[in-house]
C-alpha positions in Angstrom: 98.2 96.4 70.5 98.6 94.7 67.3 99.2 90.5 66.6 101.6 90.3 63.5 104.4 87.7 62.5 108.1 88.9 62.4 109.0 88.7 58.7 112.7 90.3 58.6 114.8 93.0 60.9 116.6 95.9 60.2 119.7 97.5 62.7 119.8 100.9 63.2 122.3 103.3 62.0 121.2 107.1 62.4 118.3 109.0 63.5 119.2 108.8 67.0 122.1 108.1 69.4 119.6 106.4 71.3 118.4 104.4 69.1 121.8 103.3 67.0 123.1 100.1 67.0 119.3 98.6 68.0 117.8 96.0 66.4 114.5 96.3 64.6 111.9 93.7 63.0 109.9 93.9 60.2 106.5 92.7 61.5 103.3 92.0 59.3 99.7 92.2 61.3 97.6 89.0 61.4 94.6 89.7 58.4 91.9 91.0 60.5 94.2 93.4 62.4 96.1 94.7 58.8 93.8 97.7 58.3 95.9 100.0 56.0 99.5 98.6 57.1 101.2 95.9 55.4 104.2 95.8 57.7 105.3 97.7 60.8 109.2 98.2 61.7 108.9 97.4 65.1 112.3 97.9 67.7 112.6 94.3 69.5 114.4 94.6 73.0 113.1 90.7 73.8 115.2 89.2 71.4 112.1 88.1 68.6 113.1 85.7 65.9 111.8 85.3 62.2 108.9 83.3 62.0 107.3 84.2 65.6 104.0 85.3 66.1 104.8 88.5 68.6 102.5 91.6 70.4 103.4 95.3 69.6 102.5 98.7 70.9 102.5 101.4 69.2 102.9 105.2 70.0 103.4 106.2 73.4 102.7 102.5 74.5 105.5 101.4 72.1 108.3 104.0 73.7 106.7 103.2 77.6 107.2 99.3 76.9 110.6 99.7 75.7 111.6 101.9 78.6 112.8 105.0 75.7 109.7 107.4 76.1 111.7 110.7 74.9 113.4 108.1 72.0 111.4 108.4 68.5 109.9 105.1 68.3 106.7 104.4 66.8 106.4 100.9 67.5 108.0 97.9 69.8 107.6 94.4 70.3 106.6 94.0 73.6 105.7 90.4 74.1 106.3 87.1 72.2 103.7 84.3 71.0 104.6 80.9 70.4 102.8 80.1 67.2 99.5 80.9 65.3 97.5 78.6 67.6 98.8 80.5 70.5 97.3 84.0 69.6 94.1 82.5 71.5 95.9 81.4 74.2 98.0 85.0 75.1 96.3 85.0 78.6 94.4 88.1 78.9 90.7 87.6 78.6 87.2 89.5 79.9 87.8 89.3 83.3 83.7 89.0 83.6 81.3 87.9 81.6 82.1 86.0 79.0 85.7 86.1 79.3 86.3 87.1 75.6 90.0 87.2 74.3 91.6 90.4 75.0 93.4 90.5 71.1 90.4 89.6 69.1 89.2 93.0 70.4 91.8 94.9 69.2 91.3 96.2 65.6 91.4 99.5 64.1 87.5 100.2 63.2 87.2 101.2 66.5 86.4 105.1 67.0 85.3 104.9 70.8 86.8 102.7 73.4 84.8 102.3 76.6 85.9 101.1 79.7 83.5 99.7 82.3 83.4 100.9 86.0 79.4 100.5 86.3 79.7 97.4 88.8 76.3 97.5 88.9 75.3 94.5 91.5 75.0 95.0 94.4 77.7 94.2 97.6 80.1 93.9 94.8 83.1 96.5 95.2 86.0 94.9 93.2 86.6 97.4 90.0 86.1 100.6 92.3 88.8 99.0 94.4 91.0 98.1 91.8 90.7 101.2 89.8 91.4 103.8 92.8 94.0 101.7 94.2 95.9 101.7 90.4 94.6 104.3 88.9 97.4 106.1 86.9 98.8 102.5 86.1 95.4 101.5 84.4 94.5 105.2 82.9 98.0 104.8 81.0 97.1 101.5 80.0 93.9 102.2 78.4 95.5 105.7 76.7 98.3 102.8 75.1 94.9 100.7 73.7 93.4 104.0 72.5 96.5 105.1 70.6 97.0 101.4 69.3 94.0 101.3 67.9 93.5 104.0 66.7 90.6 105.7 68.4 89.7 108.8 68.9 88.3 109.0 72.3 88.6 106.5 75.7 85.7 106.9 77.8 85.6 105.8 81.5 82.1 105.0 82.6 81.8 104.9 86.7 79.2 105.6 88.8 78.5 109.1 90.5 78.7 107.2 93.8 82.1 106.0 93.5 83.7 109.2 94.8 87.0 108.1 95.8 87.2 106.1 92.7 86.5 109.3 90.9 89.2 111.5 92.5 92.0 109.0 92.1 90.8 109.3 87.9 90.9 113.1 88.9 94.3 113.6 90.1 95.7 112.3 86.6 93.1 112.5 83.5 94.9 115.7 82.4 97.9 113.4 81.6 96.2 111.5 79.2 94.3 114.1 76.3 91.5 111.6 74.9 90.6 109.9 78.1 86.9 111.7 79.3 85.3 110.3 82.7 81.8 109.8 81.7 79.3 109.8 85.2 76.8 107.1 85.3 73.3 106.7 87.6 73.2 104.2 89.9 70.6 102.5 88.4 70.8 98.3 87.2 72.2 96.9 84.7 74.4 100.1 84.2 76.9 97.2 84.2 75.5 95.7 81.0 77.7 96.3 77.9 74.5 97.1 75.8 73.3 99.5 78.5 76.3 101.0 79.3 77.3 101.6 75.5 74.1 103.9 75.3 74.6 105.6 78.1 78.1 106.5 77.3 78.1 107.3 73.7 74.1 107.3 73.0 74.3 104.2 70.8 72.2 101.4 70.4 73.9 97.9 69.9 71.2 96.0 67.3 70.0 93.0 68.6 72.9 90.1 68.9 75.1 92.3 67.3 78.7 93.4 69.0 79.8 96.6 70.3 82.3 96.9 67.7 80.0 97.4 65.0 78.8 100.7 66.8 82.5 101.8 66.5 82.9 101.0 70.0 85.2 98.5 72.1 84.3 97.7 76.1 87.1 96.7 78.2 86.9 95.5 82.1 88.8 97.5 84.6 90.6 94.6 85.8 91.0 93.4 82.3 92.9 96.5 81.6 94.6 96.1 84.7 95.5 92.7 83.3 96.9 94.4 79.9 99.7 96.6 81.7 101.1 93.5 84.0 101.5 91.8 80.5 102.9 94.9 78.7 105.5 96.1 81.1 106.2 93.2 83.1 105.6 90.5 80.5 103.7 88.7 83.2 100.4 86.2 82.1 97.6 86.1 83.9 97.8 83.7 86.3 95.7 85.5 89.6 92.6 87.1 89.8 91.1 89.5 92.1 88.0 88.3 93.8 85.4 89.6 96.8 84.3 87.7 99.4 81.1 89.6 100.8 77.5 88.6 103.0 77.8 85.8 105.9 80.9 86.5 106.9 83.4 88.1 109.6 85.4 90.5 107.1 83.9 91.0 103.8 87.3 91.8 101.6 88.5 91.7 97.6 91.6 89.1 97.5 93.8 88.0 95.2 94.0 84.8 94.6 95.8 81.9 92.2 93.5 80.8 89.5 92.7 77.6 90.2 92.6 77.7 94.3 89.2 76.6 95.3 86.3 78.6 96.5 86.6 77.1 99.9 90.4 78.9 99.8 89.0 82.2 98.9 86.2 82.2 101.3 88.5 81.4 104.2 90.3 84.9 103.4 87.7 86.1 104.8 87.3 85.1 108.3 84.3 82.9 109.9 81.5 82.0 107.9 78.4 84.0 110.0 75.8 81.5 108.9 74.5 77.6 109.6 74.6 76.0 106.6 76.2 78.5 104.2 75.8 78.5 100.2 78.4 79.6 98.2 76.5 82.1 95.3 79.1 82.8 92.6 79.1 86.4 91.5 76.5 89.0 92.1 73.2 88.6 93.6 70.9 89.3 90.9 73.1 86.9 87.7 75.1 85.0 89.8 75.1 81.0 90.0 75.2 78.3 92.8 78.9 77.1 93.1 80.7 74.6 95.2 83.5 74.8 97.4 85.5 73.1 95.2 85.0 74.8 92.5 87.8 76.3 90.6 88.5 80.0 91.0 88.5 80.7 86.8 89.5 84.2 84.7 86.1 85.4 85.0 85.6 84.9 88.8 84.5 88.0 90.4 82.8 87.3 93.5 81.6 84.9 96.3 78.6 85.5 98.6 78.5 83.6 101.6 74.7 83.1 101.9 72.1 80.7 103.9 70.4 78.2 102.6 66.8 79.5 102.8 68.0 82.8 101.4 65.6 84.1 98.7 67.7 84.3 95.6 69.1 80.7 96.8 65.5 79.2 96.9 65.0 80.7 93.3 67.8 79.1 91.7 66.9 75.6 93.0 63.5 75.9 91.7 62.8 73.4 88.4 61.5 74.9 84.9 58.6 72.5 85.5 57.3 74.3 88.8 57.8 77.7 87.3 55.8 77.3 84.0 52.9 75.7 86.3 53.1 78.7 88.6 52.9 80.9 85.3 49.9 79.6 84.1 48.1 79.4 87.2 49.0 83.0 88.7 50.8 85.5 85.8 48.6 88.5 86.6 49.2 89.7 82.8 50.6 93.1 84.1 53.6 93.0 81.7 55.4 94.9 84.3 58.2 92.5 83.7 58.6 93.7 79.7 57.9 96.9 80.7 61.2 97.0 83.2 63.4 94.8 80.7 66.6 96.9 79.8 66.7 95.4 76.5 63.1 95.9 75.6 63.4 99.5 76.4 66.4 99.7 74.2 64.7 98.7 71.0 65.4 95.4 71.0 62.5 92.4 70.3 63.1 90.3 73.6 59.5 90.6 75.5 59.2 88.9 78.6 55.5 88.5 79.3 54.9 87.5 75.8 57.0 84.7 76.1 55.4 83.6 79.6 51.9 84.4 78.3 53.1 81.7 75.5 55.5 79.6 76.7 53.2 78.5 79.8 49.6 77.7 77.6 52.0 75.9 75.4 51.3 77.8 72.5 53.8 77.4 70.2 51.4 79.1 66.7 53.9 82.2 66.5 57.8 81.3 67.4 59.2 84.7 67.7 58.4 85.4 71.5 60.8 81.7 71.7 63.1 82.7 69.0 63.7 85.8 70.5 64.8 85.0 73.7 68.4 84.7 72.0 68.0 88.5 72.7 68.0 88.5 76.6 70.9 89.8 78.9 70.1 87.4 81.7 69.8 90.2 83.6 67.4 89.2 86.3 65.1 92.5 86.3 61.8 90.8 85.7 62.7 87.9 88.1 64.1 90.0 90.9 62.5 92.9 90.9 59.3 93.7 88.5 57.4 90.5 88.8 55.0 91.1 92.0 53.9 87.1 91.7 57.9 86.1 92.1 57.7 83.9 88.8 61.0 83.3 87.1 60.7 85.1 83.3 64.5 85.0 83.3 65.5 81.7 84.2 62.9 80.1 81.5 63.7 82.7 79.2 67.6 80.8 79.9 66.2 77.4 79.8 65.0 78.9 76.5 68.3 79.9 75.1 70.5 77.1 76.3 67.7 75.0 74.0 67.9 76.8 71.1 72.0 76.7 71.2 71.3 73.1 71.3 69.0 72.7 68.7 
């Protein structure tokens, strides 16, 4: 998909019966999506004007969207923005994480697009679901990005266990030459951008860096689920699919208004199982506390219905204070938590136990073990999992961060 302004049109008058008597616009891409075209000639069956800021698909996408795919067109406007300030505001975004816009992805010095079916915490089921249940519409989807981009190979990543998953990609990745299904361990944080990105292609992200500067773009299954409503249907994104799983009668993936509260998704799911329940938004091991008022957002993916004196509850409520006094009074020094960190093993300088060996004595004579905890995922290894004293390297290595984006 390309951003460009409309600039002029052009009506057809040979080539093709199909095609004669259409109307075509001249379209130049925004700067950073220009690569080595100064203007497209786009067909326009949405009726663009000159002056608007519009979305175009080119190859097969470009002949799909226009509903012509034996007609030789090489490009069509598919969707229309309302001005330059509205490029951010198309309406796809990261449908996890960080909710990054979909457009400012799209750009040319890409060789390797990636999409990610990892899913890698636990009770969560959503992408699996979503991909088996529309798989050819989302395979053709992601082929569209891959041709309008300009890359040379799109790679699914999905877990060996998601067998059903897999044999819905099955029945149709013949249909799309490019597309590969890569097969992924189910192992944590396959889910991880950074982590998936080596696993996939063998590269290695440098520290803070972005995927595209590996060659490489990575794209949520649901976010590329998003792309094709918007493409053929010209629809924003104004739902979002979200699973309601632990304390309760029918654990289920919903879709829901964004907006609705999480008290209105919860209740898709049947009676709450447990006395005093706490809403934990998104996965067990990097999700948050939430309310039930909170907003259902584009980034959403999960609710677990949990009890109060649940484990991972009683670690989030714990203050910064209490965990660097239980550092410096029982850290064993095993540096099992470094040891485990995906990041770390990747290359990069984030080191766990360094920075609880400093950050609870106080000792602030060398700054990088501070500095560099810019470098952690927020992954919740070391805190979940490696430390055998249960002390909480990942939420001070947070408390860390959020400081030094304030400072």
């Amino acid at each position: 998909m390309i951003v460009g302004k409309v600039v002029g049109s052009v009506v057809s008058t040979r080539k093709s019966d199909k095609l004669i008597g259409q109307k075509f616009m001249i379209v130049e891409p925004v700067h950073h999506m220009k690569a080595d075209l100064s203007q497209i000639v786009a067909i326009d069956i949405i009726g663009a004007g000159i002056g608007e800021y519009v979305l175009v698909a080119q190859g097969s996408a470009a002949r799909i969207g226009c509903g012509e795919e034996t007609a030789p067109i090489d490009a069509a406007i598919v969707g229309i923005i309302d001005d330059g300030a509205g490029l951010e505001d198309s309406g796809v975004v990261g449908a996890g994480g960080a909710g990054f816009p979909t457009y400012a992805k799209l750009t040319d010095k890409a060789d390797t697009i990636l999409m990610n079916c990892a899913e890698c915490e636990p009770l969560l089921k959503l992408h699996r679901q979503l991909l088996e249940k529309h798989a050819y519409e989302i395979m053709k989807t992601f082929h569209m990005v891959m041709e309008t981009v300009g890359a040379s190979q799109a790679i699914i990543g999905i877990k060996k266990s998601y067998v059903q998953t897999i044999k819905a990609l099955q029945q149709h990745i013949e249909e799309f030459p490019g597309l590969k299904i890569h097969l992924l361990d189910e192992v944590y944080p396959m889910g991880d951008e950074v982590v998936l990105i080596y696993e996939a292609t063998g590269r290695v992200c440098r520290p803070g860096g972005l995927p595209i500067e590996q060659g490489v773009i990575v794209f949520n299954v649901e976010t590329i689920y998003n792309v094709y409503q918007a493409v053929t249907s010209q629809n924003p994104v104004t739902e979002k699919y979200v699973s309601v799983v632990a304390e309760v009668g029918h654990p289920v993936t919903v879709k829901v208004p964004l907006g609705c509260t999480l008290d209105e998704v919860v209740a898709q799911a049947g009676e709450i199982t447990t006395k005093d329940p706490v809403y934990f938004v998104g996965g067990p091991m990097m999700g948050r506390i939430g309310n039930g008022s909170d907003p259902v957002t584009k980034t959403t993916n999960a609710v677990l219905v949990l009890p109060r004196d649940h484990q991972i509850v009683m670690k989030k409520q714990r203050t910064s204070a209490i965990d660097l006094k239980r550092a410096a009074s029982i850290c064993c020094q095993c540096n099992t938590c470094t040891d485990l960190c995906p990041r770390h093993n990747l290359g990069h300088p984030i080191d766990p136990a360094r920075f609880m060996r400093a950050a609870s004595a106080g000792d602030f004579r060398d700054l990088n073990p501070y500095i560099d905890s810019a470098f952690c995922s927020s992954c919740g290894v070391c805190e979940m999992y490696a430390c055998p004293q249960s002390l909480a390297p990942r939420s001070l290595l947070a408390d860390m961060k959020g400081g030094l984006r304030k400072a």
